[in-house]
C-alpha positions in Angstrom: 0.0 0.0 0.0 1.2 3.5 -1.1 0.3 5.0 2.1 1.0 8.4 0.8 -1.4 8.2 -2.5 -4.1 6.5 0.3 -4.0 9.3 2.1 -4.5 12.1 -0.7 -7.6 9.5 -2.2 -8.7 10.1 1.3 -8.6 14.2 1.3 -10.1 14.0 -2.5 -13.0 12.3 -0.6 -13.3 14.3 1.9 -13.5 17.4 -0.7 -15.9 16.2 -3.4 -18.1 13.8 -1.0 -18.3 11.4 -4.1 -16.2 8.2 -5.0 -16.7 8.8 -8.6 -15.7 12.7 -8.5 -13.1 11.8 -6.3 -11.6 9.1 -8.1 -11.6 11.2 -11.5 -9.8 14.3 -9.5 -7.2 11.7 -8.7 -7.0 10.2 -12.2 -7.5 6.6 -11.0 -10.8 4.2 -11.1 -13.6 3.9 -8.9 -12.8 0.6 -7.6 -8.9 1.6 -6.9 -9.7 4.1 -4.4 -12.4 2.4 -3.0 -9.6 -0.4 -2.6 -7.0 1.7 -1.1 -9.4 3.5 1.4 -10.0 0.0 2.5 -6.1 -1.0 3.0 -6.0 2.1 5.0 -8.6 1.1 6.9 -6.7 -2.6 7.6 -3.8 -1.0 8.4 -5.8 1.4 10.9 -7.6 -1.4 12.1 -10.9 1.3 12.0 -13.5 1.8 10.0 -12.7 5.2 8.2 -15.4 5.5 5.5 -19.3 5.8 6.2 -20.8 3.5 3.5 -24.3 3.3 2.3 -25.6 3.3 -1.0 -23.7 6.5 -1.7 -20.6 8.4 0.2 -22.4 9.0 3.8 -19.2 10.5 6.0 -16.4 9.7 7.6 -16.4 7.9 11.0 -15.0 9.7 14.0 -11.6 7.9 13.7 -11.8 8.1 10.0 -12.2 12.8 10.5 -9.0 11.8 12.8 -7.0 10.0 10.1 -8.2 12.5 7.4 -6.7 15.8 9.9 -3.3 13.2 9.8 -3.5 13.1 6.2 -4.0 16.5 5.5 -1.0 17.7 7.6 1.5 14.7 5.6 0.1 15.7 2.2 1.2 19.7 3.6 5.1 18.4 5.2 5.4 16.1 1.8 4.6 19.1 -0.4 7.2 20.9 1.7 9.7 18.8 1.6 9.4 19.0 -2.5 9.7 22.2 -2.7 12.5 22.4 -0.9 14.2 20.1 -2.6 13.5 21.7 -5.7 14.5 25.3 -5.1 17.4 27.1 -4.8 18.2 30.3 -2.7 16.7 32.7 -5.4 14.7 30.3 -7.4 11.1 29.0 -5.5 9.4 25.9 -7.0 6.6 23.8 -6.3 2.5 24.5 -6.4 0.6 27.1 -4.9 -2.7 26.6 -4.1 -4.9 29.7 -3.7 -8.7 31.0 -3.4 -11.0 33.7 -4.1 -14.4 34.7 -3.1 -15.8 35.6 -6.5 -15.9 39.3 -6.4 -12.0 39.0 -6.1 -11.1 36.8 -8.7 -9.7 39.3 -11.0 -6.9 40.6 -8.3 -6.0 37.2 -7.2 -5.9 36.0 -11.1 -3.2 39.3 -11.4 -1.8 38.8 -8.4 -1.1 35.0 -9.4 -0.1 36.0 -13.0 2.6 38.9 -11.8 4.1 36.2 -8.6 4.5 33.4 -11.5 6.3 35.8 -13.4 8.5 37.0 -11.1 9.1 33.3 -10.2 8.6 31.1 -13.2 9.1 28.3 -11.0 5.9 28.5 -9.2 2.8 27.0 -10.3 -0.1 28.9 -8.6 -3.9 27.6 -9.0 -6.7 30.2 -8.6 -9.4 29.4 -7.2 -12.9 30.9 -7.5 -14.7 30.0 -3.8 -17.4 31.4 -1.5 -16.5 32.7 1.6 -17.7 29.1 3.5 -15.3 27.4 1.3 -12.6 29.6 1.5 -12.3 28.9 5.2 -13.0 25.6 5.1 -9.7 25.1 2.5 -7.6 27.3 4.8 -8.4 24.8 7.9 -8.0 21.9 5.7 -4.9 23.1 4.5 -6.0 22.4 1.0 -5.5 26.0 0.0 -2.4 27.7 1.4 -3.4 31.0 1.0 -6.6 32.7 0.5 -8.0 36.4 -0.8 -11.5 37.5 0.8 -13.4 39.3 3.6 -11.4 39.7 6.6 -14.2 40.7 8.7 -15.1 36.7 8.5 -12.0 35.4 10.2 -14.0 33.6 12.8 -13.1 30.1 12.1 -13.9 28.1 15.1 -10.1 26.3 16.3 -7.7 27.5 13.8 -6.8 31.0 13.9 -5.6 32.9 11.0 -3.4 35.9 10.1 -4.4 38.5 7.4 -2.8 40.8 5.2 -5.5 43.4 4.6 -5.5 44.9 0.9 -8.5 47.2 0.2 -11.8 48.0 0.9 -14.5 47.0 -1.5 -16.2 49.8 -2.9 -19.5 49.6 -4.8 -20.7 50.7 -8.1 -23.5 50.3 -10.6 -22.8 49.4 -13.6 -25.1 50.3 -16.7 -25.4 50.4 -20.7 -24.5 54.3 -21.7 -25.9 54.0 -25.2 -22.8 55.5 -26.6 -20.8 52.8 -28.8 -18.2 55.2 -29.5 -16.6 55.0 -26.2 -13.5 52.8 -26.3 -13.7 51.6 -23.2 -15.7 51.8 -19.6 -16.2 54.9 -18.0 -16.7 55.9 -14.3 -19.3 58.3 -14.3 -21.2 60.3 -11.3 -22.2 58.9 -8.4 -25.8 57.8 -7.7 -27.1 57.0 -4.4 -27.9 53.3 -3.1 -31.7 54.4 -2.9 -32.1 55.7 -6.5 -30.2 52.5 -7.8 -33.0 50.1 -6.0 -35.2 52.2 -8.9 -33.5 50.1 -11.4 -33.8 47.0 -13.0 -31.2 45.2 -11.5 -28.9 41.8 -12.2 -27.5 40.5 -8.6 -26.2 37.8 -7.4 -27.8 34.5 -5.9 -28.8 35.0 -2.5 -26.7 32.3 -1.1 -23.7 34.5 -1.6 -22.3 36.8 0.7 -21.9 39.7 -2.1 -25.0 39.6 -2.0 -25.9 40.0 1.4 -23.7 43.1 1.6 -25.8 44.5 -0.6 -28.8 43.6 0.2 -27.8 45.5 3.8 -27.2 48.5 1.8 -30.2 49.3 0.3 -32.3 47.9 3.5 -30.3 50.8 4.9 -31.8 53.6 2.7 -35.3 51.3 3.6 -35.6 50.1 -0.2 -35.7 45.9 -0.5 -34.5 44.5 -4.0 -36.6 42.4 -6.6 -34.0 41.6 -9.1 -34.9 41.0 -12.6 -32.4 38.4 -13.4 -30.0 36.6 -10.5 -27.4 34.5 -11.2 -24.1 32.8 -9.1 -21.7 34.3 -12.1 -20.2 37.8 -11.5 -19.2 37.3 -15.0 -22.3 37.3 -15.8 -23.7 39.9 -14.0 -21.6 42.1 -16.5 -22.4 40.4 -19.7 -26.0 41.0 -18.5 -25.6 44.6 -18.5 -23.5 44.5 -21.8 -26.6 42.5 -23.6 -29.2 43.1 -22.3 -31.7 45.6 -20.3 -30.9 46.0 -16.9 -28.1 47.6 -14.4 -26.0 46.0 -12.1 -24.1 46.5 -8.4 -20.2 45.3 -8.9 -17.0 46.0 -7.0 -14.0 47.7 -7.8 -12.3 44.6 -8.5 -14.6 43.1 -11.0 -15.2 47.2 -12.7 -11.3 47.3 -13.0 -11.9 44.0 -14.7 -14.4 45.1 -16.9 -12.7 48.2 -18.8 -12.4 46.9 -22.3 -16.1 46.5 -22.4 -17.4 49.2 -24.8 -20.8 51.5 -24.4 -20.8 50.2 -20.1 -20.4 53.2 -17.3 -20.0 52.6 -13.5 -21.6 54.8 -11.0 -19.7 55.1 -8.0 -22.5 54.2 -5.0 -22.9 56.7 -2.5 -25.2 57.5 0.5 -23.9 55.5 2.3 -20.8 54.8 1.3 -20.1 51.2 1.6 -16.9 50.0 1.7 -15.8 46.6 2.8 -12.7 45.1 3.8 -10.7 42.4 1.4 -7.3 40.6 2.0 -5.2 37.8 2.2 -5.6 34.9 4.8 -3.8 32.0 6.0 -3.9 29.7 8.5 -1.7 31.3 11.3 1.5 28.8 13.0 1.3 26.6 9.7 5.4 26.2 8.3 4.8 27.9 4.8 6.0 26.3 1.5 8.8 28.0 -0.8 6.2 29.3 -3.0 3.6 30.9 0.3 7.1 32.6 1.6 7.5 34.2 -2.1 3.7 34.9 -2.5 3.8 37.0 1.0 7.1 38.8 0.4 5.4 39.8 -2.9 1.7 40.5 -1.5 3.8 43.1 0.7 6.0 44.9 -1.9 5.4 48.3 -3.2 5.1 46.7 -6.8 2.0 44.9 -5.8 0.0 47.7 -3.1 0.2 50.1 -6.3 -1.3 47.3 -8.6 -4.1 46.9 -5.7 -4.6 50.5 -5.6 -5.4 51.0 -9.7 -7.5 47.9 -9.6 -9.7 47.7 -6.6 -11.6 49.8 -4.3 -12.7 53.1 -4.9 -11.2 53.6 -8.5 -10.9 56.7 -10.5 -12.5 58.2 -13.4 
């Protein structure tokens, strides 16, 4: 028994809650993981797995064995990467997350570290805020970009870098083709904005319920005309179609090269929430985590936060 392997088809388990997805994530068959989740149940002596008809859980000594697993997969991915790199030259994976709103600066923050250190191999990661946490416990993601005033992870505590606050805008169809690009226009206040037809966000995510507390603070609730879990596609709404929508910095920075859109700052209140990065606090960082959070605090990457996120200018 590769005890090793065993224990990273045990953490796929534990991630997708499905033998099949698992066993595809790890690129082996059904009946191979199932057969090494039972050798590592032999040599435990325990029952690890829950079985029924479908994944159920995992036993109390089989959450006790996963915690085990997840720190060995951590010190053997450690080890690698210091094997592998030099003084000047980190190598080796970096695993990292985003709540959605703040893909676009974690996909530039990711871009800018890999090319500073083209031996780094950084995944980005598009999670909600539940997830996010749950990674950074599991030590499945290393280093993680989203709202710091949600740091209340029960048993592990974790250290932030704050990076900006999220500012709101709305974003709408100007008419005018002939702009090359998006504009930031005047501000509008949160109540006139509830006038409009409006593209949010599923309610399920926490975006959403930021915003929702916004306009229940100028008294108006929010009917959307279209929802959807894509802030992608809250944009290409706008773009195509007949209604408005409420984005962050982040994802208005990320939208400049769409032509005829405009973004109103949102004022009245001003709303502005607090983003940054997150790990879990004590854990021995990997070659790559060390370079990412000597790079997350350079001047090189605080004036690439302040053009792209948070308040913006015209």
């Amino acid at each position: 028994m590769n005890l090793l392997a065993s224990m990273r088809y045990l953490v796929a388990l534990d991630e997708h809650r499905h033998f099949g997805r698992a066993a595809q994530a790890c690129h082996i068959t059904q009946p191979a993981l199932s057969n090494a989740l039972r050798a590592l149940e032999g040599e435990y002596g325990v029952v690890i797995v829950r079985r029924g008809r479908a994944y159920v859980g995992l036993t109390d000594e089989g959450q006790r064995v996963l915690e085990s697993a997840q720190r060995m997969l951590h010190e053997s991915e450690l080890l690698k990467q210091e094997l592998r790199s030099t003084a000047d030259a980190p190598s080796g994976s970096l695993r990292m997350g985003a709540v959605p709103t703040a893909v676009p600066l974690l996909a530039r923050f990711a871009a800018q570290l890999q090319a500073l250190h083209p031996g780094i191999v950084p995944s980005v990661l598009s999670l909600s805020s539940q997830s996010l946490e749950e990674g950074l416990v599991s030590l499945s993601l290393e280093l993680a970009l989203g709202y710091t005033d949600r740091m209340d992870v029960q048993d592990v505590k974790l250290v932030a870098w704050p990076q900006t606050l999220e500012h709101y805008f709305l974003l709408r169809r100007t008419g005018e083709a002939t702009r090359k690009s998006l504009q930031i226009g005047a501000p509008i206040n949160w109540a006139e904005a509830a006038a409009q037809p409006l593209c949010l966000l599923t309610p399920e995510m926490h975006n959403r319920s930021i915003i929702d507390q916004a306009f229940a603070s100028v008294g108006r609730t929010v009917a959307p005309t279209i929802e959807t879990n894509s802030v992608m596609g809250l944009v290409h709404c706008v773009a195509t179609g007949q209604v408005n929508a409420v984005l962050p910095g982040a994802m208005v920075a990320a939208s400049r090269s769409h032509v005829g859109l405009e973004a109103l700052p949102l004022i009245a209140p001003a709303i502005g929430t607090p983003i940054g990065f997150m790990a879990q606090e004590g854990v021995r960082a990997s070659r790559a985590m060390a370079a990412a959070v000597e790079f997350l605090q350079s001047p090189a990457w605080r004036a690439q936060v302040e053009a792209n996120s948070g308040a913006l200018s015209a």
